[in-house]
DSSP file (Angstrom, degrees, kcal/mol; ACC not computed):
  #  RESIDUE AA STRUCTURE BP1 BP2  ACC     N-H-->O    O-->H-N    N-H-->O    O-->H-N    TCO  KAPPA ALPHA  PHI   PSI    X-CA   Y-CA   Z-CA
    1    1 A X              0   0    0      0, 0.0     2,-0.3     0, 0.0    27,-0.2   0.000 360.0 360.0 360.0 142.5   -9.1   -7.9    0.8
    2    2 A X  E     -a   28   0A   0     25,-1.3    27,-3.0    20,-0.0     2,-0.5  -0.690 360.0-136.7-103.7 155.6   -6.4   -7.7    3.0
    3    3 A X  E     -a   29   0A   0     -2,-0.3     2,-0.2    25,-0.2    27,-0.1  -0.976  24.6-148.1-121.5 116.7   -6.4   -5.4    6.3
    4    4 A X        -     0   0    0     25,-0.7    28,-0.9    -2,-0.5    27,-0.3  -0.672  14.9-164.0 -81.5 150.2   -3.0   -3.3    7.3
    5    5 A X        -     0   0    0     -2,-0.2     2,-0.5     1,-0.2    28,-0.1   0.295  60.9 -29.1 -40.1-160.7   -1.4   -2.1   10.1
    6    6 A X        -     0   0    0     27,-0.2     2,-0.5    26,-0.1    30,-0.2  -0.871  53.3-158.4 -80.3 120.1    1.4    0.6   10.0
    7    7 A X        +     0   0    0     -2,-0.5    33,-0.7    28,-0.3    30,-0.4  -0.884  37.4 119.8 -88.4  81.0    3.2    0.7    7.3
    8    8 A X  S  > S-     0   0    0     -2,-0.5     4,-3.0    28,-0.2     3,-0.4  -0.429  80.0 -72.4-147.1-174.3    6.3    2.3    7.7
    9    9 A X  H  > S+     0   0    0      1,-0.2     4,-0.8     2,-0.2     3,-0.5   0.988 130.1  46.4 -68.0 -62.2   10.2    1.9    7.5
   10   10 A X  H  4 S+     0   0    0      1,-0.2    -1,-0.2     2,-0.1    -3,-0.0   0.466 124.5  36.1 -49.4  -3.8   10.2   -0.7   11.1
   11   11 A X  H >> S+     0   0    0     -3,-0.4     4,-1.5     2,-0.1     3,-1.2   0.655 103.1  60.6-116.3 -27.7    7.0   -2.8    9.5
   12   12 A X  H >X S+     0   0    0     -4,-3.0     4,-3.0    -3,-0.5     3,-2.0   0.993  96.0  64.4 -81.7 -41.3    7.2   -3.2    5.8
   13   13 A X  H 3X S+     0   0    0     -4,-0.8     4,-1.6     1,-0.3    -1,-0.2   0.721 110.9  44.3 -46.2 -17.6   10.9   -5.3    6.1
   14   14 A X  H <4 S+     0   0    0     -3,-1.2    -1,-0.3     1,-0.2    -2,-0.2   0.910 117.1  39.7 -89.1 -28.0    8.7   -8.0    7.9
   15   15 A X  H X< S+     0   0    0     -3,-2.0     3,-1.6    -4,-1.5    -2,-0.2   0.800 110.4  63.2 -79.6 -29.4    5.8   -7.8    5.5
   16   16 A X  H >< S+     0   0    0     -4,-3.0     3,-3.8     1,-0.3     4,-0.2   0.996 103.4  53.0 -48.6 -58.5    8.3   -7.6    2.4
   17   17 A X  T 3< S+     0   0    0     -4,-1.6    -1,-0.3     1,-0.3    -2,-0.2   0.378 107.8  40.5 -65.2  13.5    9.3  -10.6    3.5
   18   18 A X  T X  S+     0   0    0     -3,-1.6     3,-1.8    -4,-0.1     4,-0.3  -0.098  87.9 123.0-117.3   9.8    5.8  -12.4    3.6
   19   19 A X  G X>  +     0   0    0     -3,-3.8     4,-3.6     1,-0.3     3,-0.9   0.737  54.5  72.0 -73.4 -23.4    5.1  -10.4    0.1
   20   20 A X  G 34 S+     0   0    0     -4,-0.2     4,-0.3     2,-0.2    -1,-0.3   0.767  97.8  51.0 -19.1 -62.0    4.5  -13.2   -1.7
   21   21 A X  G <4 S+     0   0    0     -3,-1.8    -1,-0.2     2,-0.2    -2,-0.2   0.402 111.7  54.3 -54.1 -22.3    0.8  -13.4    0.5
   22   22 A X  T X4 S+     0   0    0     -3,-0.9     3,-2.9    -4,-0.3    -2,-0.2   0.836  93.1  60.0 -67.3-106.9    0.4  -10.2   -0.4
   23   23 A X  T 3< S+     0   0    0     -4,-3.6    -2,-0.2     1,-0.3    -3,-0.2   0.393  95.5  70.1 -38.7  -6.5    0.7  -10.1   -4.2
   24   24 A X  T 3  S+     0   0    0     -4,-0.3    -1,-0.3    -5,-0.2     2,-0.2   0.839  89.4  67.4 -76.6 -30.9   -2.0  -12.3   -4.5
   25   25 A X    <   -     0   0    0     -3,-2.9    -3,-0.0     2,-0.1    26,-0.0  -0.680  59.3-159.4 -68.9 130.5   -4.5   -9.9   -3.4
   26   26 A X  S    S+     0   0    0     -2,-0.2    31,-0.4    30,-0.1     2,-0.3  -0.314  77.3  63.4-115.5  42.8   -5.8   -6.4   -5.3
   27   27 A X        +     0   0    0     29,-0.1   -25,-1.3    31,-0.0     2,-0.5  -0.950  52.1 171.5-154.3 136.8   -7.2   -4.8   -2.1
   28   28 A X  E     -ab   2  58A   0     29,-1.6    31,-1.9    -2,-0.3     2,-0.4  -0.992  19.6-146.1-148.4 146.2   -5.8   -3.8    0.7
   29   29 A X  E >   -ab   3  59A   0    -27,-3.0     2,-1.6    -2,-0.5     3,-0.7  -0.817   6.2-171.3-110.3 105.4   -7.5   -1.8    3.8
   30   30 A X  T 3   +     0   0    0     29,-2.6   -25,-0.1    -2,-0.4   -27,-0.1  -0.356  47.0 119.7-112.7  76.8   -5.4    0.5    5.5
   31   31 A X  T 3  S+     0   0    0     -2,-1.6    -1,-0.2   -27,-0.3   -26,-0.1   0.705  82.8  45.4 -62.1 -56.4   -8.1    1.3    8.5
   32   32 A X  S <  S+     0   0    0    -28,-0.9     2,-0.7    -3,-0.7    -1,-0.2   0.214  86.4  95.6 -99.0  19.0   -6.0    0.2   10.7
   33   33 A X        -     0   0    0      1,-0.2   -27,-0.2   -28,-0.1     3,-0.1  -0.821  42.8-177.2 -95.5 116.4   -2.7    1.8    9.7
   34   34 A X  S    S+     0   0    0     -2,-0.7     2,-0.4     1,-0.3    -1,-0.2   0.787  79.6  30.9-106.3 -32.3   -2.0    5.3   11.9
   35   35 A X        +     0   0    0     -3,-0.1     2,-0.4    27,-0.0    -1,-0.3  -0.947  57.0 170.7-147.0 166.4    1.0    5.8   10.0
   36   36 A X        -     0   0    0     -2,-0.4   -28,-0.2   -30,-0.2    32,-0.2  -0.974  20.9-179.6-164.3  86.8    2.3    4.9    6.3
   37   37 A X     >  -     0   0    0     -2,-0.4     4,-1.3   -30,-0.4     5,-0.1   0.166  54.3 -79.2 -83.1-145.3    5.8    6.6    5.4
   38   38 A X  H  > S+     0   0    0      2,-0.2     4,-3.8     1,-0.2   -30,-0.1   0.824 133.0  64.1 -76.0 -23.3    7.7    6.4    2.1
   39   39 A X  H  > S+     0   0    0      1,-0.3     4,-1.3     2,-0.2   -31,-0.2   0.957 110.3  41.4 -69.5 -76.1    8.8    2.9    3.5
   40   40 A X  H  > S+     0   0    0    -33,-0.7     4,-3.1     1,-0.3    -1,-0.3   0.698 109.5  52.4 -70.7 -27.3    5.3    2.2    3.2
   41   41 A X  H  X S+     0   0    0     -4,-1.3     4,-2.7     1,-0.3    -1,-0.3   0.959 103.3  64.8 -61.5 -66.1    4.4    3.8    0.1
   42   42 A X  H  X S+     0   0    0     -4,-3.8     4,-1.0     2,-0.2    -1,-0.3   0.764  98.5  48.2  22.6 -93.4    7.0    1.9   -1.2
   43   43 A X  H  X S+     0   0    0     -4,-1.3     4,-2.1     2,-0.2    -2,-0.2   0.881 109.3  51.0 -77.5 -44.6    5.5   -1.5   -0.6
   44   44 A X  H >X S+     0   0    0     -4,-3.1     3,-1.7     2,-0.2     4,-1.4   0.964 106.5  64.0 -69.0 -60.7    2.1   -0.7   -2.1
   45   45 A X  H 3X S+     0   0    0     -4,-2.7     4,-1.5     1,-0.3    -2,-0.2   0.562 109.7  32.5  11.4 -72.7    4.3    0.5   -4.9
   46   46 A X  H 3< S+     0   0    0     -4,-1.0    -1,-0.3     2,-0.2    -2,-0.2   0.619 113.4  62.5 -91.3  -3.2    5.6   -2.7   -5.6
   47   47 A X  H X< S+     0   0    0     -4,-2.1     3,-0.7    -3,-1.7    -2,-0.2   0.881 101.0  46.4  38.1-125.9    2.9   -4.1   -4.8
   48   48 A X  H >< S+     0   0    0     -4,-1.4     3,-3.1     1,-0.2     2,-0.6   0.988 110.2  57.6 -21.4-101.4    0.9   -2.6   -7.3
   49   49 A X  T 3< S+     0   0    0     -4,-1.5    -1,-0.2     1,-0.4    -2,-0.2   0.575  96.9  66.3 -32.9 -17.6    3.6   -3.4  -10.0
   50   50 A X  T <  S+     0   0    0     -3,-0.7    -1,-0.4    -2,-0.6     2,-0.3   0.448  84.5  95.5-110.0  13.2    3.3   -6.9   -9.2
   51   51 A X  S X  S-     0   0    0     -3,-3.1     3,-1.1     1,-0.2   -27,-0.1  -0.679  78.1-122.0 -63.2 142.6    0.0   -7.5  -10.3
   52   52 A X  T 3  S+     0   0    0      1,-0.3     2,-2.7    -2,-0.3    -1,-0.2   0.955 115.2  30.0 -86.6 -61.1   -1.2   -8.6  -13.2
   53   53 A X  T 3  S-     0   0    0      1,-0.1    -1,-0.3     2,-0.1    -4,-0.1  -0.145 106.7-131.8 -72.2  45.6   -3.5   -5.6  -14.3
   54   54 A X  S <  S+     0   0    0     -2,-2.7     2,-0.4    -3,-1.1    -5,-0.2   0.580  70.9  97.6  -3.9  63.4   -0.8   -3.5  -12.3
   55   55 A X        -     0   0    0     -7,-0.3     2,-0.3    -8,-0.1    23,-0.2  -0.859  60.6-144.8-176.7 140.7   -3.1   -1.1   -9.9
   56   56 A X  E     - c   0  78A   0     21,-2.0    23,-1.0    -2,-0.4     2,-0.4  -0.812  15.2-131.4-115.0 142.6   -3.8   -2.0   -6.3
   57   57 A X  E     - c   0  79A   0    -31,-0.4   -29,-1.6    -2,-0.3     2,-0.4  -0.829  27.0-167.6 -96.8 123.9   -7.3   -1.1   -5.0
   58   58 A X  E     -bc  28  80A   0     21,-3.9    23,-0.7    -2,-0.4     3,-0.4  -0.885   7.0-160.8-142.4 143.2   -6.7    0.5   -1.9
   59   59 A X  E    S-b   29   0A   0    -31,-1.9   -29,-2.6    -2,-0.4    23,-0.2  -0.282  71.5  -0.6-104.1 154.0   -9.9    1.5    1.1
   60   60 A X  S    S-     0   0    0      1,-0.2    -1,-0.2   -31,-0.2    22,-0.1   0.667  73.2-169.8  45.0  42.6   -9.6    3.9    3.8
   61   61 A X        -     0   0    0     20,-0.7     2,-0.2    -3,-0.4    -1,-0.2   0.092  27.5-121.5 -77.0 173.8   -6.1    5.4    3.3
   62   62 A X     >  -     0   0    0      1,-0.1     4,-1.3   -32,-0.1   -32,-0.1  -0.677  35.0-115.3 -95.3 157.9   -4.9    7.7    6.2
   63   63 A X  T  4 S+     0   0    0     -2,-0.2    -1,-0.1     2,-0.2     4,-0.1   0.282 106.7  73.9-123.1  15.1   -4.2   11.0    4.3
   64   64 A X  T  > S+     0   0    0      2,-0.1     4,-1.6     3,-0.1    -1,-0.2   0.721  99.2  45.4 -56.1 -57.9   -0.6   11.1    5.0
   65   65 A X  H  > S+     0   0    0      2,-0.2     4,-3.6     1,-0.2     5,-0.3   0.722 104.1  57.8 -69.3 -37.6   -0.1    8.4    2.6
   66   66 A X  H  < S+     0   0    0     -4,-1.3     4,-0.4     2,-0.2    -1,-0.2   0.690 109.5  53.3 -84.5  -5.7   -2.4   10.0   -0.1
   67   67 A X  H  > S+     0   0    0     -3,-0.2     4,-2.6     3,-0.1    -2,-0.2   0.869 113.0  40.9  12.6 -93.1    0.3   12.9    0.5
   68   68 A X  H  X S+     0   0    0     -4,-1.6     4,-2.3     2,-0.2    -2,-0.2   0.811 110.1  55.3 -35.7 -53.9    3.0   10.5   -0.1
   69   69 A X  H  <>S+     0   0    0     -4,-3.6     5,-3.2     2,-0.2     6,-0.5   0.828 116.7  37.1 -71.8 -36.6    1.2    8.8   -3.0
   70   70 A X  H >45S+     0   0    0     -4,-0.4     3,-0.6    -5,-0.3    -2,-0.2   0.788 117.2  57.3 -90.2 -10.3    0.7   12.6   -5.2
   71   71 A X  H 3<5S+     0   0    0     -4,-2.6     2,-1.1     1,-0.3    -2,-0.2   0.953 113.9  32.4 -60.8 -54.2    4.1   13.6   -3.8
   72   72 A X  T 3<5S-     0   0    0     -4,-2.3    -1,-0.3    -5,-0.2     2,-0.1  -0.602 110.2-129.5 -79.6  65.9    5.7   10.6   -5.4
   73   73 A X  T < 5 +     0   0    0     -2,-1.1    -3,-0.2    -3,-0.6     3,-0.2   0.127  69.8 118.5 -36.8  74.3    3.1   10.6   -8.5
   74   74 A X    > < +     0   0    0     -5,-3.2     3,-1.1     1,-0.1    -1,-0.2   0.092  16.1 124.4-140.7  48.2    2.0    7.3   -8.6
   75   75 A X  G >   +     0   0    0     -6,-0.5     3,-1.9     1,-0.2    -1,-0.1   0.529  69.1  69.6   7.5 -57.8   -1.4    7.8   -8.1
   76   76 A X  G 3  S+     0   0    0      1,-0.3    -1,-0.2    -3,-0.2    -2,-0.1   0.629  86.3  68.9 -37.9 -41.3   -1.8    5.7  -11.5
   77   77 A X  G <  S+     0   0    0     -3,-1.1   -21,-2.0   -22,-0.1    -1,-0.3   0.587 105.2  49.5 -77.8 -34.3   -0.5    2.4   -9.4
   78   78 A X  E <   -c   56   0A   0     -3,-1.9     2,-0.6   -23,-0.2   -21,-0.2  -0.844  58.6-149.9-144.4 162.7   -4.2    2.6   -7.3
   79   79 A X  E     -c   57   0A   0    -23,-1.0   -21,-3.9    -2,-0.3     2,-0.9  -0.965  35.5-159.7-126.5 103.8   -7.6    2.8   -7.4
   80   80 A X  E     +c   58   0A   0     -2,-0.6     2,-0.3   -23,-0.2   -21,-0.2  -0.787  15.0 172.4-119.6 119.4   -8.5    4.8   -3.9
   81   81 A X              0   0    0     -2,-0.9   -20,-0.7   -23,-0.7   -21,-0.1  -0.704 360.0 360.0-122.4-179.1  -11.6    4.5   -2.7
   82   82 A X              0   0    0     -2,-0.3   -23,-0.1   -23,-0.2    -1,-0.1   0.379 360.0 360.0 -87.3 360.0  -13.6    5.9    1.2
């Protein structure tokens, strides 16, 4: 399981690029994220999509992003658990 930061438009370009590090993993914990815009939403997005069983597990989401995630409907893309 991987642990986030902020995930936003000024963090994911750095993390895009590392994404690779990323996509290996089907958990992420976003504990430590205080905020997660579309930017961020985004990147678990593809993510998600780059998996083989395409849906990213993801722990503790900030409830801004689970906002984001039924605003955009792609809810389908994760598995969200406390």
């Amino acid at each position: 399981m991987l642990y986030l930061n902020d995930l936003n438009f000024e963090t994911v370009p750095a993390l895009y690029k590392d994404r690779a590090s990323y996509y290996s993993d089907s958990e992420a914990d976003l504990s430590g994220a205080s905020t997660v815009d579309s930017a961020g939403v985004a990147f678990l997005v593809m993510w998600a999509k780059n998996l083989p069983q395409r849906r990213l597990t993801l722990k503790n989401v900030p409830d801004k992003a689970l906002a984001l995630i039924r605003t955009f409907k792609v809810g389908e893309l994760f598995n969200i658990e406390e």
